[in-house]
MDTraj code that builds the backbone (N, CA, C; nanometers):
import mdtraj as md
import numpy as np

residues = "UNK UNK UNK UNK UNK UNK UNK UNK UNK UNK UNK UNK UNK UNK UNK UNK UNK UNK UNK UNK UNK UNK UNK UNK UNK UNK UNK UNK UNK UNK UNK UNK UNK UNK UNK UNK UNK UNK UNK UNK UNK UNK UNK UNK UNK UNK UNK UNK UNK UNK UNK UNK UNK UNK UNK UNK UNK UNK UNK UNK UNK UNK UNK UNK UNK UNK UNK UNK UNK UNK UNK UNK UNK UNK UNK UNK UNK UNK UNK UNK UNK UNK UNK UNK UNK UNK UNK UNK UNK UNK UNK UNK UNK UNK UNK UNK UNK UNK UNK UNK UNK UNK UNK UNK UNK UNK UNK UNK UNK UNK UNK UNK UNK UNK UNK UNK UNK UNK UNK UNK UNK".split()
xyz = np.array([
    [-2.0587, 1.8071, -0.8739],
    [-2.1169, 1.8502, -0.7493],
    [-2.2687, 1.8387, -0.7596],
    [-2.3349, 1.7399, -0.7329],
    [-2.4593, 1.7425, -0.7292],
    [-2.5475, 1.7755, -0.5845],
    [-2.6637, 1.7876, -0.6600],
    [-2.8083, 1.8231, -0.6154],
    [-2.8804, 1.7149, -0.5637],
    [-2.9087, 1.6847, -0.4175],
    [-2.9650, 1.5873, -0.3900],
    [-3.1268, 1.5716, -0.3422],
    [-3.1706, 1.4843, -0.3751],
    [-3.3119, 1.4924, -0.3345],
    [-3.3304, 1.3526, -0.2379],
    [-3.4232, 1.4104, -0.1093],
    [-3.4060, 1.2866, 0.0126],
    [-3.5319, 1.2416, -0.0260],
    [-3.5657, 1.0930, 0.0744],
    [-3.6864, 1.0784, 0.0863],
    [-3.7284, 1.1117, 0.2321],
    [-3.8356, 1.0685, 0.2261],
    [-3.9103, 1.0909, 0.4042],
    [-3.7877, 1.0479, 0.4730],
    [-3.7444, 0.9207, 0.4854],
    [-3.6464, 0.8811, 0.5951],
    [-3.5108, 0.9175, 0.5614],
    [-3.5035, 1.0400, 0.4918],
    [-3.3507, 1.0996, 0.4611],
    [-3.2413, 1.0446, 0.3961],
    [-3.3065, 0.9320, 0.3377],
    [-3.2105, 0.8522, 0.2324],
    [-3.1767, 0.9471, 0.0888],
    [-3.0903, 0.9776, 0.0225],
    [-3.0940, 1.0091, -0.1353],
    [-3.1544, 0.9346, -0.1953],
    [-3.2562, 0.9875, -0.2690],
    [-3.3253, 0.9346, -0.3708],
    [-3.2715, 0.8749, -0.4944],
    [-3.1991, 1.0517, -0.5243],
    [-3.1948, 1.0909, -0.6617],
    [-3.0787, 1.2307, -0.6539],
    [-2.9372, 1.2137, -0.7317],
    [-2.8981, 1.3000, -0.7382],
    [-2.9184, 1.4042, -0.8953],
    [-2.8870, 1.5330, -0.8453],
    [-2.9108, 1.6441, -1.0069],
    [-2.7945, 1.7251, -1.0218],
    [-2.7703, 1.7506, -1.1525],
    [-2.6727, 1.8013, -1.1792],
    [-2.7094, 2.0103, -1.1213],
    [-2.8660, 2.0287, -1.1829],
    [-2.8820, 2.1620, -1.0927],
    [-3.0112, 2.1423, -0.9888],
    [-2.9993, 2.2657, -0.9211],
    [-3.0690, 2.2469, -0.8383],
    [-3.2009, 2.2525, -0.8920],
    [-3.3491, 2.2158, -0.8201],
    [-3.4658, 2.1995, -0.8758],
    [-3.5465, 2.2505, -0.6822],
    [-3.6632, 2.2349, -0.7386],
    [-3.8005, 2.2058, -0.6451],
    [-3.7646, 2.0967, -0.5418],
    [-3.7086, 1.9893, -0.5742],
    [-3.7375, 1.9005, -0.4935],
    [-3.5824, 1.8392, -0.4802],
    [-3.4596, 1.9093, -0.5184],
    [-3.3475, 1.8707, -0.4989],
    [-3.2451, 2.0495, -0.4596],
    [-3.2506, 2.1139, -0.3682],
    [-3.2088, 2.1949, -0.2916],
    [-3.0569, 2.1956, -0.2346],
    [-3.0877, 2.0848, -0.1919],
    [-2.9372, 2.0463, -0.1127],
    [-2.7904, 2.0066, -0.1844],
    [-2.7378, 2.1051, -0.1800],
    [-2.5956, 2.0956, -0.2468],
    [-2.4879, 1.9777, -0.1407],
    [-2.4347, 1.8540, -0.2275],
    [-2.3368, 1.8382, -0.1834],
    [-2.1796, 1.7951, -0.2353],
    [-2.1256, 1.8144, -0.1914],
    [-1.9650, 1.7341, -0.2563],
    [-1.9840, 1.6009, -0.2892],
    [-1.9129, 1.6208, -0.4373],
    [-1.9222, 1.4156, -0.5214],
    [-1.8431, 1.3477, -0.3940],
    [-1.7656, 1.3600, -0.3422],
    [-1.6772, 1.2954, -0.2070],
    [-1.7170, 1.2693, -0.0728],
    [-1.8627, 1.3330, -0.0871],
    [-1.9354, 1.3428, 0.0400],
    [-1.9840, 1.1843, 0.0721],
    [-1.9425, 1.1001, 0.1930],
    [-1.9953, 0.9850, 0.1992],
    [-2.1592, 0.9389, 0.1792],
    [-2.2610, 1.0213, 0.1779],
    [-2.4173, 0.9614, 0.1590],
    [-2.3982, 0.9576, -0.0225],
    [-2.3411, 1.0466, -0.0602],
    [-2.3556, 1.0467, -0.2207],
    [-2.2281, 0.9391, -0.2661],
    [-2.1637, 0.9027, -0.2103],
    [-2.0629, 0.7566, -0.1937],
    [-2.1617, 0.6455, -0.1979],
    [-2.2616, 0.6643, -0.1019],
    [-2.2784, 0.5261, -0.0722],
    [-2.4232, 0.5274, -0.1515],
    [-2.4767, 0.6286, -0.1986],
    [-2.5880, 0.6413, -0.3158],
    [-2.5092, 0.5778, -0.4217],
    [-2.4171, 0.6019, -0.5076],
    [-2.3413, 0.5571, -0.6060],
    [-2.2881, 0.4609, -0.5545],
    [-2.3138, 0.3424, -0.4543],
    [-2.2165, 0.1924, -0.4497],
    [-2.0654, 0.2225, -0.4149],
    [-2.0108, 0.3517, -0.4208],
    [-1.8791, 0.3559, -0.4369],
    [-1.8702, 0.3136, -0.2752],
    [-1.7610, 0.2507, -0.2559],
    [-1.6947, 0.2482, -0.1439],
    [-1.5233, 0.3131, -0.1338],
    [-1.5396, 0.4253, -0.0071],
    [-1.4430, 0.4947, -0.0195],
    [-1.3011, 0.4646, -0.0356],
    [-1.1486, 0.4788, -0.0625],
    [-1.0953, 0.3906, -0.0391],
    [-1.0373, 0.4135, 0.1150],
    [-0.9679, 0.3157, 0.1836],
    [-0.9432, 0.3085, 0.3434],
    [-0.7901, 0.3114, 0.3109],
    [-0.7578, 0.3912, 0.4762],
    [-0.5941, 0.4235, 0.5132],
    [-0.5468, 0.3085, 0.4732],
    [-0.6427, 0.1337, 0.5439],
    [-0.5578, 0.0129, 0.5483],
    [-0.5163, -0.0720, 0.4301],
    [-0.6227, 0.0292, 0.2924],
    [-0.5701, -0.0571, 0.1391],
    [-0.4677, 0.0764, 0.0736],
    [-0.4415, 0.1715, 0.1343],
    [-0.3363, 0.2223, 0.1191],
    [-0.1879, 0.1783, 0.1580],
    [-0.2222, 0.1046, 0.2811],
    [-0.0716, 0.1099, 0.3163],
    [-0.0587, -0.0456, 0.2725],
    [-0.1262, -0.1464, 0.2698],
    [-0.1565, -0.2816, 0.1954],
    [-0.1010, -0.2383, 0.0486],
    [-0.1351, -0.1333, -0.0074],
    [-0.0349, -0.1186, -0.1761],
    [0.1102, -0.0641, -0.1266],
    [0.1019, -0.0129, -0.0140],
    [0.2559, 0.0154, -0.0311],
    [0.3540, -0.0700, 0.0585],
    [0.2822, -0.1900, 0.1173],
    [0.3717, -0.2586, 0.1939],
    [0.3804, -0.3921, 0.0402],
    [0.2730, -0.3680, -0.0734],
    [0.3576, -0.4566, -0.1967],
    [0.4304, -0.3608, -0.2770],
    [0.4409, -0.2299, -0.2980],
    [0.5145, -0.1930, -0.3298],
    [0.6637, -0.2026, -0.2866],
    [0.7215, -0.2453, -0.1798],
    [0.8144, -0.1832, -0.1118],
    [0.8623, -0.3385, -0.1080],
    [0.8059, -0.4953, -0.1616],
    [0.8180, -0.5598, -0.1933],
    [0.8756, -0.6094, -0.3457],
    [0.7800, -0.5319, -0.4204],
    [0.8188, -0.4956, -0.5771],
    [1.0001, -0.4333, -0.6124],
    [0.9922, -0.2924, -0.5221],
    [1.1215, -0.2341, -0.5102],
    [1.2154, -0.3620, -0.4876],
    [1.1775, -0.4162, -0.3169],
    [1.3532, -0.5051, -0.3052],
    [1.3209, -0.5980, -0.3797],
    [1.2545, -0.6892, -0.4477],
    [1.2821, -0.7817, -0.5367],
    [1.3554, -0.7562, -0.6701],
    [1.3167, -0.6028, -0.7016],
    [1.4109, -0.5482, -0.8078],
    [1.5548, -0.5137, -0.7818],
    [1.5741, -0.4476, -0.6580],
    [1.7082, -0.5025, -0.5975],
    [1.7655, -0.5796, -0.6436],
    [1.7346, -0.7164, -0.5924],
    [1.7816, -0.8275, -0.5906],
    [1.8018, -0.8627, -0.7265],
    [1.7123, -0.8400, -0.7813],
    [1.7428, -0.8803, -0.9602],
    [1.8234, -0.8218, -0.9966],
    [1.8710, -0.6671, -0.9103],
    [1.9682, -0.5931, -1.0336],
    [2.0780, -0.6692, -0.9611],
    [2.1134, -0.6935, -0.8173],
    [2.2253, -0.7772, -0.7596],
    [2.2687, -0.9092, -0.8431],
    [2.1548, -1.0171, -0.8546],
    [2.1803, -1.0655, -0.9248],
    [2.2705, -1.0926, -1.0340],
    [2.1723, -1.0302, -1.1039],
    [2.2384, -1.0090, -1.2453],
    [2.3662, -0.9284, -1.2699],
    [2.4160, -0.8984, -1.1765],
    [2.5532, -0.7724, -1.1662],
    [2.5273, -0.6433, -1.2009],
    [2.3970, -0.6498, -1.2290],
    [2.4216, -0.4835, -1.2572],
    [2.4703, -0.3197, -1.1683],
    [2.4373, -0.3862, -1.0422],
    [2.4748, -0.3486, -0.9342],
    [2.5155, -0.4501, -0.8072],
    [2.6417, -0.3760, -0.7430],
    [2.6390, -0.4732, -0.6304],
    [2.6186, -0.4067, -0.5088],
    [2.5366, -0.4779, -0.4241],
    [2.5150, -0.4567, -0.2816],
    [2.5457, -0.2953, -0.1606],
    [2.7059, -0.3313, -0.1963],
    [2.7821, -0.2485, -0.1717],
    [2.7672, -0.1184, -0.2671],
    [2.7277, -0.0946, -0.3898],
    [2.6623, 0.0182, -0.4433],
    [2.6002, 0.0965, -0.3549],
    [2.4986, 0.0539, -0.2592],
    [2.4058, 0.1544, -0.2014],
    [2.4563, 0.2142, -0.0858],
    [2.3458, 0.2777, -0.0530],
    [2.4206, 0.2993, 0.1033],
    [2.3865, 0.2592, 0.2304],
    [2.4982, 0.2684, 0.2872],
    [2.5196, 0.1806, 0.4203],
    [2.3559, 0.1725, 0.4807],
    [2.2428, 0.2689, 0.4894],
    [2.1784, 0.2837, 0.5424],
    [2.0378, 0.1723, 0.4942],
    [2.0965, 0.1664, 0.3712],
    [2.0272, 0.1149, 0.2525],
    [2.0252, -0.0354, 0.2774],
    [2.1415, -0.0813, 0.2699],
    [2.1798, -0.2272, 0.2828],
    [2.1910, -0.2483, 0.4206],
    [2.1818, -0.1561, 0.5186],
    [2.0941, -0.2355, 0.6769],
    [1.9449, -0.2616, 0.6757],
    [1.8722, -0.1732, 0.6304],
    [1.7019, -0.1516, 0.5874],
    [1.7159, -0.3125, 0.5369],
    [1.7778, -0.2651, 0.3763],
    [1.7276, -0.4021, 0.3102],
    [1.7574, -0.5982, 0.3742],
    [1.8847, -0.5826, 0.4395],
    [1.9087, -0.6645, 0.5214],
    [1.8260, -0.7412, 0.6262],
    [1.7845, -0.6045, 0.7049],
    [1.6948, -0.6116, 0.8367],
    [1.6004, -0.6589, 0.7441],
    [1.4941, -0.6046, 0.6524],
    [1.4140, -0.7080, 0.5911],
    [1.3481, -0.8237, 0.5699],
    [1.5337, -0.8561, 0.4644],
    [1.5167, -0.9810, 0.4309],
    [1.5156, -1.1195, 0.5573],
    [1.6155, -1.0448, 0.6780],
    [1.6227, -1.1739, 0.8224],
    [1.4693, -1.1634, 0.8780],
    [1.3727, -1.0460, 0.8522],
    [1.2636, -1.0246, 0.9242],
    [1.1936, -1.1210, 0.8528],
    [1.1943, -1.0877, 0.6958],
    [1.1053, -1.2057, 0.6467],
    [1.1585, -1.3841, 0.6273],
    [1.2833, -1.3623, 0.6747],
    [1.3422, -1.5013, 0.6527],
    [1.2914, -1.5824, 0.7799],
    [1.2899, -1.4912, 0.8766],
    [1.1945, -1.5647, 1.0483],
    [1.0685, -1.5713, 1.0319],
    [1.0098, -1.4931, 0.9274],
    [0.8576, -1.5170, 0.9847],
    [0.7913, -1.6127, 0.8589],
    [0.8409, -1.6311, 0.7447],
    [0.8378, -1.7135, 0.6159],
    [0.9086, -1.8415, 0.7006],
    [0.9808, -1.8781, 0.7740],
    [1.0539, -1.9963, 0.7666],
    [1.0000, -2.1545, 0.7424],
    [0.8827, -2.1514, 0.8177],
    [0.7828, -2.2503, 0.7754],
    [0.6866, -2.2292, 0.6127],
    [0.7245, -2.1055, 0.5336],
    [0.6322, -2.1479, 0.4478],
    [0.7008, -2.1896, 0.2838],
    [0.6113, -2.1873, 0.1752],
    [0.7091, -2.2183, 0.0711],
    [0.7836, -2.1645, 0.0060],
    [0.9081, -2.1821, -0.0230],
    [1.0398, -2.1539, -0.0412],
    [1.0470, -2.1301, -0.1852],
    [1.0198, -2.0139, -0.2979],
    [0.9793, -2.0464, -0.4783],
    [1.1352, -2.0098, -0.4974],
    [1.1920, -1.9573, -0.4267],
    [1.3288, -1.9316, -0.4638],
    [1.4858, -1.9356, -0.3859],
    [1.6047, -1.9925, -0.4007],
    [1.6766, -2.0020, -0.2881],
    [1.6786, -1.9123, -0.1891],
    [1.7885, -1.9307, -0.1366],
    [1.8476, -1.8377, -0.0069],
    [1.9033, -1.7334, -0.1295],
    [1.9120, -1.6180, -0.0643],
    [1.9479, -1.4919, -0.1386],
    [2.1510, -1.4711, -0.0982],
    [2.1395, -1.5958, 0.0734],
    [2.3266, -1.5612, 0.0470],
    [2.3064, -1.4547, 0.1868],
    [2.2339, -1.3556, 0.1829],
    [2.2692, -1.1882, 0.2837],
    [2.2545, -1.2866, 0.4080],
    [2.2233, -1.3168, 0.4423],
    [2.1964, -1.3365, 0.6173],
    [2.3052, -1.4074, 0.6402],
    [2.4013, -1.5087, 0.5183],
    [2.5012, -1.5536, 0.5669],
    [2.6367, -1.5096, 0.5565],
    [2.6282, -1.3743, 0.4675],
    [2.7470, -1.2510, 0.4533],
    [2.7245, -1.1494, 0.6035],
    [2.6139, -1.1387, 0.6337],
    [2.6403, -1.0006, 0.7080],
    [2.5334, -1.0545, 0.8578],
    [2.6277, -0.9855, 0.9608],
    [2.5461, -1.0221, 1.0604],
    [2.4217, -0.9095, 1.0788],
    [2.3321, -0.9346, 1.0546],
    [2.1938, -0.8502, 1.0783],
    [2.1749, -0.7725, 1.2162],
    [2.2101, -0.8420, 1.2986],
    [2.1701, -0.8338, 1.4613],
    [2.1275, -0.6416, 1.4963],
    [2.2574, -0.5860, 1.4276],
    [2.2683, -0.4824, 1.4809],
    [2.1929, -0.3518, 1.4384],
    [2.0719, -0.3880, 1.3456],
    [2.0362, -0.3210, 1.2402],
    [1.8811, -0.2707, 1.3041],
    [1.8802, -0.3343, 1.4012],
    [1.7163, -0.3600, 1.4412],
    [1.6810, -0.1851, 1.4303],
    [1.7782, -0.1427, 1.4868],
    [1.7499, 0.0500, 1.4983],
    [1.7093, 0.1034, 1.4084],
    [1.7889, 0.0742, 1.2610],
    [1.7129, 0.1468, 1.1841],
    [1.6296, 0.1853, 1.0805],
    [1.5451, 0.0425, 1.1958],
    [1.3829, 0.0213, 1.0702],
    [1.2999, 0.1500, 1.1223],
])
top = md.Topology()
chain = top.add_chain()
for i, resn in enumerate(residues, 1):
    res = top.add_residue(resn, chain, resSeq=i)
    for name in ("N", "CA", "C"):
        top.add_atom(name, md.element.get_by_symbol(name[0]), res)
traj = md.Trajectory(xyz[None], top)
Protein backbone atom coordinates (compact mmCIF):
# COMPACT_ATOMS: atom_id res chain seq x y z
CA UNK A 1 0.00 0.00 0.00
CA UNK A 2 1.92 2.90 -0.92
CA UNK A 3 2.52 6.57 -0.39
CA UNK A 4 2.27 8.70 -3.31
CA UNK A 5 3.89 11.83 -4.22
CA UNK A 6 2.25 14.05 -7.31
CA UNK A 7 3.75 16.54 -9.38
CA UNK A 8 2.30 20.04 -10.26
CA UNK A 9 0.11 18.42 -13.01
CA UNK A 10 -1.02 15.52 -10.64
CA UNK A 11 0.90 12.85 -12.23
CA UNK A 12 2.74 10.26 -9.54
CA UNK A 13 6.04 11.00 -9.32
CA UNK A 14 7.20 8.66 -6.91
CA UNK A 15 5.64 6.02 -4.82
CA UNK A 16 6.75 5.29 -0.66
CA UNK A 17 6.41 2.61 1.29
CA UNK A 18 5.62 5.33 4.47
CA UNK A 19 4.26 8.30 4.48
CA UNK A 20 6.73 11.47 4.35
CA UNK A 21 6.56 15.49 3.77
CA UNK A 22 6.01 15.27 0.35
CA UNK A 23 4.17 11.85 -0.09
CA UNK A 24 0.77 12.12 2.16
CA UNK A 25 -1.56 10.45 0.02
CA UNK A 26 -2.38 6.92 0.79
CA UNK A 27 -3.37 4.65 -1.97
CA UNK A 28 -4.34 0.95 -2.87
CA UNK A 29 -1.41 -1.16 -4.95
CA UNK A 30 -4.78 -1.89 -7.28
CA UNK A 31 -5.60 1.61 -7.57
CA UNK A 32 -5.43 2.41 -11.45
CA UNK A 33 -2.89 5.81 -11.33
CA UNK A 34 -0.44 3.54 -9.25
CA UNK A 35 -1.21 0.75 -12.20
CA UNK A 36 -0.34 2.89 -14.67
CA UNK A 37 2.80 4.51 -12.60
CA UNK A 38 4.14 0.85 -12.51
CA UNK A 39 3.43 0.04 -16.52
CA UNK A 40 1.10 -2.57 -15.19
CA UNK A 41 -1.84 -2.87 -17.31
CA UNK A 42 -4.90 -4.09 -15.55
CA UNK A 43 -6.17 -7.32 -16.62
CA UNK A 44 -9.74 -6.87 -18.78
CA UNK A 45 -13.24 -8.88 -18.46
CA UNK A 46 -12.38 -9.59 -22.45
CA UNK A 47 -8.82 -11.59 -21.68
CA UNK A 48 -10.74 -13.31 -19.10
CA UNK A 49 -13.30 -14.78 -20.96
CA UNK A 50 -10.65 -15.18 -24.17
CA UNK A 51 -8.81 -17.82 -21.42
CA UNK A 52 -11.88 -19.43 -20.80
CA UNK A 53 -13.39 -19.70 -24.20
CA UNK A 54 -9.55 -21.77 -24.70
CA UNK A 55 -10.13 -23.41 -21.84
CA UNK A 56 -13.43 -24.91 -22.65
CA UNK A 57 -11.58 -25.85 -25.89
CA UNK A 58 -8.72 -27.65 -23.96
CA UNK A 59 -11.63 -29.57 -21.89
CA UNK A 60 -13.58 -30.93 -25.25
CA UNK A 61 -10.48 -31.84 -27.00
CA UNK A 62 -9.71 -33.95 -23.94
CA UNK A 63 -13.05 -35.42 -24.38
CA UNK A 64 -12.43 -36.46 -27.48
CA UNK A 65 -9.11 -38.01 -26.68
CA UNK A 66 -10.58 -39.92 -23.84
CA UNK A 67 -13.49 -41.04 -26.64
CA UNK A 68 -11.01 -41.86 -28.74
CA UNK A 69 -8.92 -43.86 -27.13
CA UNK A 70 -11.91 -45.85 -25.34
CA UNK A 71 -11.45 -44.77 -22.25
CA UNK A 72 -14.73 -43.45 -22.13
CA UNK A 73 -17.60 -43.55 -24.43
CA UNK A 74 -19.81 -40.75 -25.43
CA UNK A 75 -22.71 -42.23 -23.98
CA UNK A 76 -20.79 -42.16 -20.48
CA UNK A 77 -21.86 -38.58 -19.92
CA UNK A 78 -24.84 -37.01 -19.63
CA UNK A 79 -27.49 -36.47 -21.89
CA UNK A 80 -27.07 -32.80 -21.18
CA UNK A 81 -23.45 -33.15 -21.69
CA UNK A 82 -23.36 -34.78 -25.07
CA UNK A 83 -26.05 -32.13 -26.47
CA UNK A 84 -23.62 -29.07 -25.19
CA UNK A 85 -20.73 -31.00 -26.59
CA UNK A 86 -22.49 -31.88 -29.87
CA UNK A 87 -24.10 -28.42 -30.36
CA UNK A 88 -20.40 -27.34 -30.28
CA UNK A 89 -18.76 -29.39 -32.33
CA UNK A 90 -21.81 -28.65 -35.55
CA UNK A 91 -21.29 -24.85 -34.33
CA UNK A 92 -17.68 -25.10 -34.99
CA UNK A 93 -17.98 -27.52 -37.89
CA UNK A 94 -20.20 -24.39 -39.79
CA UNK A 95 -18.13 -21.74 -38.96
CA UNK A 96 -14.45 -23.65 -39.51
CA UNK A 97 -15.84 -25.16 -42.79
CA UNK A 98 -13.72 -23.13 -45.07
CA UNK A 99 -10.67 -23.30 -42.90
CA UNK A 100 -7.82 -25.90 -42.30
CA UNK A 101 -8.80 -29.21 -41.46
CA UNK A 102 -5.35 -30.69 -38.91
CA UNK A 103 -7.60 -33.47 -38.05
CA UNK A 104 -10.54 -35.69 -39.48
CA UNK A 105 -14.19 -35.56 -39.00
CA UNK A 106 -14.75 -36.59 -35.35
CA UNK A 107 -17.94 -39.04 -36.82
CA UNK A 108 -20.74 -36.87 -34.12
CA UNK A 109 -22.56 -34.81 -36.63
CA UNK A 110 -23.00 -37.98 -38.63
CA UNK A 111 -24.31 -40.24 -35.52
CA UNK A 112 -26.61 -37.73 -34.01
CA UNK A 113 -28.89 -35.22 -35.38
CA UNK A 114 -27.80 -31.86 -33.67
CA UNK A 115 -30.79 -29.76 -34.83
CA UNK A 116 -32.58 -30.02 -31.65
CA UNK A 117 -29.99 -28.99 -29.20
CA UNK A 118 -29.85 -25.30 -30.11
CA UNK A 119 -31.80 -24.75 -26.48
CA UNK A 120 -29.41 -25.83 -24.47
CA UNK A 121 -26.42 -23.72 -25.09
Amino acid sequence: MPFVRRSASGQIDSLHRHQSDDAREFMADDHPDVLAFLGVTPPRREDFDRLDADFVRVIEDVIDTLIVKNVINITDLPAEAQAKLFARKSFRERITKNSLRLFGDSGFADVVDDTGFADLR
